[in-house]
N, C-alpha and C positions, 0 to 999 in steps of 0.2 A: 916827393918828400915822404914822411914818416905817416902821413895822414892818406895820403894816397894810397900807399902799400897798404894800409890797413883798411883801406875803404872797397880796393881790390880783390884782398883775401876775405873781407864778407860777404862779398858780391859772386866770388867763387862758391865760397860755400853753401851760400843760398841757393846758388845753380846748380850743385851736386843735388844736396838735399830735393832741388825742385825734378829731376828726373829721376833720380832714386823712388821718388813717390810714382812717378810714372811707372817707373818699369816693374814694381811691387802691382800697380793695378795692369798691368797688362798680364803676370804671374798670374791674379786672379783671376782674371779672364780665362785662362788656359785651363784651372782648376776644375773652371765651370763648363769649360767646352769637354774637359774630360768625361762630364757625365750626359755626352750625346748619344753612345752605346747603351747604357740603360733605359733611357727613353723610348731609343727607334726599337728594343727588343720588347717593351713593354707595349708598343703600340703593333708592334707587325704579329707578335701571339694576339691580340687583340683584332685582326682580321684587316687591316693597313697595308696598302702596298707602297713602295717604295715612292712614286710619283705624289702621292695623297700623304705619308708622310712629311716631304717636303715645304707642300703647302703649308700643310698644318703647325709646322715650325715657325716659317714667317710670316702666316696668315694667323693664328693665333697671336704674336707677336706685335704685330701692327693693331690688332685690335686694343691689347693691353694697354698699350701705350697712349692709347686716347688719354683714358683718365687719369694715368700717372702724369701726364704732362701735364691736363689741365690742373693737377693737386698741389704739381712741382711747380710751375710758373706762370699759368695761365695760358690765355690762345697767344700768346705773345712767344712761345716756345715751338708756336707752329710755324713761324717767319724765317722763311727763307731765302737769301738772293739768289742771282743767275747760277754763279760760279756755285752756289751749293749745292741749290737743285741740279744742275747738269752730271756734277761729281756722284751723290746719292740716286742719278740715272742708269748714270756707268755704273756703280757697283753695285744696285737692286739688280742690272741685265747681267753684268759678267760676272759680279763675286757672289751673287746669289743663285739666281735663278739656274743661268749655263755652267757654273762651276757646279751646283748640284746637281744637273742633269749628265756631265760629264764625269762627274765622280762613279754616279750609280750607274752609267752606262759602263767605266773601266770594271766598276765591281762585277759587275753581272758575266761580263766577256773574262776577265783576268781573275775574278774570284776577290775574295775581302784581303786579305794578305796581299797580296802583287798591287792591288790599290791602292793599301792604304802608304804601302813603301813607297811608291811612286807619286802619291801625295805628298810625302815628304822631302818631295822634290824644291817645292815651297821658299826656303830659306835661300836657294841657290838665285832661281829670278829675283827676290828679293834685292840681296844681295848684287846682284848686275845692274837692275834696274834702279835703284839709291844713287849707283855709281853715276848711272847714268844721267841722271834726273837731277838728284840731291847734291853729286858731286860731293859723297863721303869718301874717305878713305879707306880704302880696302887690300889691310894687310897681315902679314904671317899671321899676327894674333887670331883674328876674324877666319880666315880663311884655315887656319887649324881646327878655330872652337867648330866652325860648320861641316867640316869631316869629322869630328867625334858626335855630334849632333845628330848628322845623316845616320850614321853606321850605330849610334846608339835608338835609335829612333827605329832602323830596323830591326834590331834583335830585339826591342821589345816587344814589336810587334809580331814578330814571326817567331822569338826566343829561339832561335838558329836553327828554325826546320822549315828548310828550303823545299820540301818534298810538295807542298799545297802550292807552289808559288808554279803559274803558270802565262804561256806567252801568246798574246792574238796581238799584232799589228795595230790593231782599231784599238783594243783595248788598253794596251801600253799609251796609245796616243790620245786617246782619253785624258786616263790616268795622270800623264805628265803635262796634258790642258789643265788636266784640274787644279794640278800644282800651280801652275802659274797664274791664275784667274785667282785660286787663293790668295795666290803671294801679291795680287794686281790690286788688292781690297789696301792693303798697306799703305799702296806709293800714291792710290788715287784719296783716298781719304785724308790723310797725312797733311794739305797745303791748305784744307777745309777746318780742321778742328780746333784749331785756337781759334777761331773767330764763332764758332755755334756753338751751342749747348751741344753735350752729348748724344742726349736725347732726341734732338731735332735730327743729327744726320739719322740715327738708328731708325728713327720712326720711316724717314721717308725712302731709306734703301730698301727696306721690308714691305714697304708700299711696293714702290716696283717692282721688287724682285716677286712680290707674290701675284701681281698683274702678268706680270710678262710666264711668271713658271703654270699659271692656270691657264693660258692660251697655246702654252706649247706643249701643255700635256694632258689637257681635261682629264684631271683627277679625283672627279666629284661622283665616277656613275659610281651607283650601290652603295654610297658612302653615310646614306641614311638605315641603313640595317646593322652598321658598326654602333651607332649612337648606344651610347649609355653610361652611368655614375662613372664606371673605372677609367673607361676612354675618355668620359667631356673631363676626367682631372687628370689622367695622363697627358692630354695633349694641353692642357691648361699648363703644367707644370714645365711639359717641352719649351714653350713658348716663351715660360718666366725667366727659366735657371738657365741652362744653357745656351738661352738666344737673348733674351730683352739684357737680363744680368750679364753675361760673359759682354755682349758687343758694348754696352755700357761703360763697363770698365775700359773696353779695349779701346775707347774711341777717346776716352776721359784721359788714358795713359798716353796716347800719340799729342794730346794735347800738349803734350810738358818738353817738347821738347827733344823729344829723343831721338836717338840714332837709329834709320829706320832698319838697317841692316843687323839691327841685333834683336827688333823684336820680335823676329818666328823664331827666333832660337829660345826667347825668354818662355814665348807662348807655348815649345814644345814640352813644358810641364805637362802638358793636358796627354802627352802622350802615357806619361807614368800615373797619371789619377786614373785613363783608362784601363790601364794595365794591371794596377790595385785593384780597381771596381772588377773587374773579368775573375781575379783570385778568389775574393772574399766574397763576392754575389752571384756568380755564376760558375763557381767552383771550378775554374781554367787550372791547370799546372804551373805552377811553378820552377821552372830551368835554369840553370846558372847562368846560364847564357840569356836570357830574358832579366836574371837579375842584374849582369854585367852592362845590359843595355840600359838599365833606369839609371844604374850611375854613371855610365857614361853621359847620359842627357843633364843629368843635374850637373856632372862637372863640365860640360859645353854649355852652359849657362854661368859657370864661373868663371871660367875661360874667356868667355865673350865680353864679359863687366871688368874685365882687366885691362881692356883696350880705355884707354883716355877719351870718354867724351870730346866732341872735336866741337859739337851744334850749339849755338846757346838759344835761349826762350828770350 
């Protein structure tokens, strides 16, 4: 009847409205992951090497969190069941710790460029593994927006000079681990976060992943000759903005609901805030071809939100 249809189409729109909110905080997330390049540059002039950086992203990070959770909810925000500790296991080992170890090993063998493209490999396991797991639907739409996505995501980053981009076996294999250990952070967090606070998964993936990344890379020698004002706030700041903040949103945004095949696409913003910050901070060139690539990213972000929600909350 006349009450139904009408009880139906608010119940719709409340479910629009309710991951719309989602995917706006996953956007932020991206925002904030965008400004990880000014950090790690501030910290490695700062005498940091790649290994001790790491740490200090989710070792700082974990620390913080102590007292914002005890401010936000109490110790009552540190309760967690099996199923969340074992999930926030997996992704403090695979999406923290080995994806960063695998990241910076592709950089180091394939150079920043060839890494950071085959990072953005990302969307594609995504996108496999949703199908596979979530049993979303994955069609023309989706699978358009994430070829304008891929192909805009590299020309921003390399702004079409192919020349720096080079080829090792180990390091391509890397490189396209890393992607999927990114993309693996999505599909394992995802069946956890409507049931915890945000907070609690972030605190405890950061736990492990900074346990597991100190044992597999003793990153501490000579790390007290670094100490000082600019570094204890550089790496204070690492740990706030682009880690505690970005994963906060991102974990708060998987909560509402959403189609998980579309949220590295959402999140690829962070690829165009790096790519501003590189302009305006570090005085990079700007190319047609790097500018062609941020609009291709924002409009594979439009692209993507065109597909019909299929999941509801």
């Amino acid at each position: 009847n006349f009450i139904d249809i009408y009880e139906r189409g608010i119940m719709e729109k409340d479910r629009k409205l309710h991951q719309t909110k989602g995917y706006i905080m996953i956007a932020v997330a991206g925002i904030l992951w965008g400004t990880i390049g000014l950090f790690v540059s501030l910290l490695k002039n700062l005498g940091a090497e790649s290994e001790l950086i790491v740490v200090i992203r989710i070792g700082t990070a974990t620390i913080l969190l102590i007292p914002l959770m005890l401010a936000s909810g109490g110790p009552s925000l540190f309760k967690a069941d099996k199923q969340t500790i074992i999930a926030c296991i997996a992704m403090g080992i695979f999406s923290q710790a080995l994806f960063n170890y695998s990241y910076s090993e592709s950089i180091n063998n394939v150079g920043v460029a060839t890494g950071a493209v085959l990072l953005y490999t990302s969307p594609i396991f995504v996108s496999i593994m949703s199908r596979v797991v979530f049993k979303e639907h994955v069609g023309k739409i989706k699978i358009l927006a994430l070829f304008i996505n891929i192909i805009g995501c590299i020309l921003t980053v390399t702004g079409g000079n192919f020349t720096s981009v080079k080829f090792s076996v180990y390091g391509v294999a890397m490189g396209v681990l890393a992607g999927f250990l990114y993309g693996l952070m999505t599909i394992i967090s995802t069946p956890v976060t409507e049931k915890n606070h945000p907070l609690t998964i972030v605190f405890y993936q950061f736990l492990f992943g900074t346990i597991t990344m100190a044992l597999i890379s003793h990153p501490f020698a000579g790390v007290s000759q670094l100490i000082s004002l600019k570094f204890v706030l550089a790496a204070i700041g690492y740990g706030l903005i682009p880690t505690v903040g970005s994963y906060f949103f991102y974990m708060h945004g998987l909560s509402h609901g959403l189609e998980t095949s579309k949220v590295p696409v959402v999140a690829s913003v962070e690829t165009v805030v790096a790519a501003v910050i590189g302009i305006f901070v570090f005085s990079e060139s700007m190319s047609f071809l790097k500018l062609f690539g941020i609009v291709l990213v924002l409009a594979s972000i439009a692209i993507m939100n065109m597909v019909k929600p299929k999941k509801k909350f």
